[in-house]
C-alpha positions in Angstrom: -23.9 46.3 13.2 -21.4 48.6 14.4 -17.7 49.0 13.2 -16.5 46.8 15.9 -18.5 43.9 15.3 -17.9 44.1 11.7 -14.0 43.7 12.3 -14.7 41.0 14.5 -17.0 39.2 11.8 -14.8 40.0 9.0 -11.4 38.7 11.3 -13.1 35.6 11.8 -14.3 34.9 8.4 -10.6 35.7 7.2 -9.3 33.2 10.0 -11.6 30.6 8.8 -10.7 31.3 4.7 -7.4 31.0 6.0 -7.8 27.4 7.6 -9.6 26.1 4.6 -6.8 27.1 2.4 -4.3 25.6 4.1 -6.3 22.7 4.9 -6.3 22.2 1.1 -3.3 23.0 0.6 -2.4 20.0 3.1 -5.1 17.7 1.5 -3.1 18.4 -2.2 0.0 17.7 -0.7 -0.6 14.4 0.7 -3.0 13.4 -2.2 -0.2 10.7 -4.0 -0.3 9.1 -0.4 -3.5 9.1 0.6 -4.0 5.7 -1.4 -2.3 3.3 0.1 -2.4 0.9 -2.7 -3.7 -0.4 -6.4 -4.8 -3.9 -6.9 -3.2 -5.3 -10.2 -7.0 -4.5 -11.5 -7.2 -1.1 -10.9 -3.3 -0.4 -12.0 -4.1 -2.2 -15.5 -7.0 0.4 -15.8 -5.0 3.1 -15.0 -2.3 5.4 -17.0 0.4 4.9 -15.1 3.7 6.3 -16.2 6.7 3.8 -15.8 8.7 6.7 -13.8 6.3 6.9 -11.4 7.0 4.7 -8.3 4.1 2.6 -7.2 2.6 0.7 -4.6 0.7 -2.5 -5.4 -1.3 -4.9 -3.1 -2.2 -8.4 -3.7 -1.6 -11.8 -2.9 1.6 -14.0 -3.4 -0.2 -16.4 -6.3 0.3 -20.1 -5.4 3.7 -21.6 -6.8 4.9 -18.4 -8.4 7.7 -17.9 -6.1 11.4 -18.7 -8.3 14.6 -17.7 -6.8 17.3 -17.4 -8.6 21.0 -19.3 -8.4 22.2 -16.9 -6.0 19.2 -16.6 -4.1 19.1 -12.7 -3.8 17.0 -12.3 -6.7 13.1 -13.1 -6.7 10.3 -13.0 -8.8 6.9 -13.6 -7.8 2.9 -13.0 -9.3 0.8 -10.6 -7.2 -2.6 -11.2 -8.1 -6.2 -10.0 -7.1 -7.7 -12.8 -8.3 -8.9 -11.4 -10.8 -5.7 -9.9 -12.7 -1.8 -10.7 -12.3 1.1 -8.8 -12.0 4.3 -10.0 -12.1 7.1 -8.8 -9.5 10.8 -8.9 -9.7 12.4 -7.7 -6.5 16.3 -8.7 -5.4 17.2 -8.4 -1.8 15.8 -9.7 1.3 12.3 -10.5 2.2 10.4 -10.3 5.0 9.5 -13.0 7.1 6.0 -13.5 6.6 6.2 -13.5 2.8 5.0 -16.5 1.3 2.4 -17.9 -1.0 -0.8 -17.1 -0.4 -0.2 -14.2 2.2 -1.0 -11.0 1.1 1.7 -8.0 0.4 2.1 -4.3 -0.5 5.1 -4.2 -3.4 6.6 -0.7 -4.2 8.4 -0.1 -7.0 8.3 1.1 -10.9 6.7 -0.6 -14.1 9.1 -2.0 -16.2 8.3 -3.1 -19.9 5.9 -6.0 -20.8 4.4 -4.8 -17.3 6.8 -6.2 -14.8 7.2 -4.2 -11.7 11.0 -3.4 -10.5 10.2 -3.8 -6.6 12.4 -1.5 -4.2 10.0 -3.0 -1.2 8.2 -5.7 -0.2 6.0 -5.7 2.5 4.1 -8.9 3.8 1.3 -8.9 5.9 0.1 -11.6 8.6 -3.5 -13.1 8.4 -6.2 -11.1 10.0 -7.1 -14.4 11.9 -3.4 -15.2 13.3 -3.5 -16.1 17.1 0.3 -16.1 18.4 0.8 -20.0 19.6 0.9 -19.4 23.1 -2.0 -17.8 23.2 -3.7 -20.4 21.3 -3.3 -22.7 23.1 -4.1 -21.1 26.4 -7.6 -20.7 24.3 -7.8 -24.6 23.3 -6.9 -25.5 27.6 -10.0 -23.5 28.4 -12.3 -25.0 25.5 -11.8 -28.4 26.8 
């Protein structure tokens, strides 16, 4: 190998070292985001420290849903169905919450393991069919 060829080689190989550094470097960054969200399982086995903000992702548990006098404050359980989390969360919420449906809630752990939400996020059913569209489906079924 001659002295060309060798500064070649050793340009790549630094090019390269260079790429995987700051592709880890990237990958450390983003590494609080790269899970979207806990289950109330997985949070209760984890450490968690209450300054932390959080995301958690469940479903709205049947007849948990109070309001209070005003209306602008809720609290609701998130549950896995396995484990439950309770929510407190004052403002306004999306359209599609409701028991049952699932939701991502971000916020902080308060004591006795309440969770101050700053955001609630409800998702729609994997299975929902807009209504127009249904029935365009049931005309060509019959």
């Amino acid at each position: 190998m001659n002295h060309k060829q060798k500064r070649k080689l050793f340009s790549i190989l630094g090019i390269l070292f260079l790429l995987f550094l700051a592709s880890g470097f990237i990958l450390f960054a983003l590494k609080q985001n790269i899970n979207l969200f806990y289950t109330p399982t997985e949070l209760f086995a984890q450490n968690i420290n209450p300054k932390n903000a959080i995301r958690i992702g469940g479903y709205v548990k049947d007849h948990s849903v109070q309001y209070d006098a005003t209306g602008e404050k809720v609290i609701f359980i998130v549950t896995d169905r396995k484990n439950e989390l309770t929510v407190e969360y004052q403002g306004i919420l999306p359209n599609l919450f409701r028991e049952g449906q699932t939701v991502v809630v971000t916020g902080k752990l308060g004591e006795n393991h309440i969770l101050k939400a700053n955001q609630v996020l409800a998702k729609h059913d994997e299975k929902y069919i807009p209504k127009s569209i249904e029935k365009e489906v049931k005309k060509h079924d019959t």
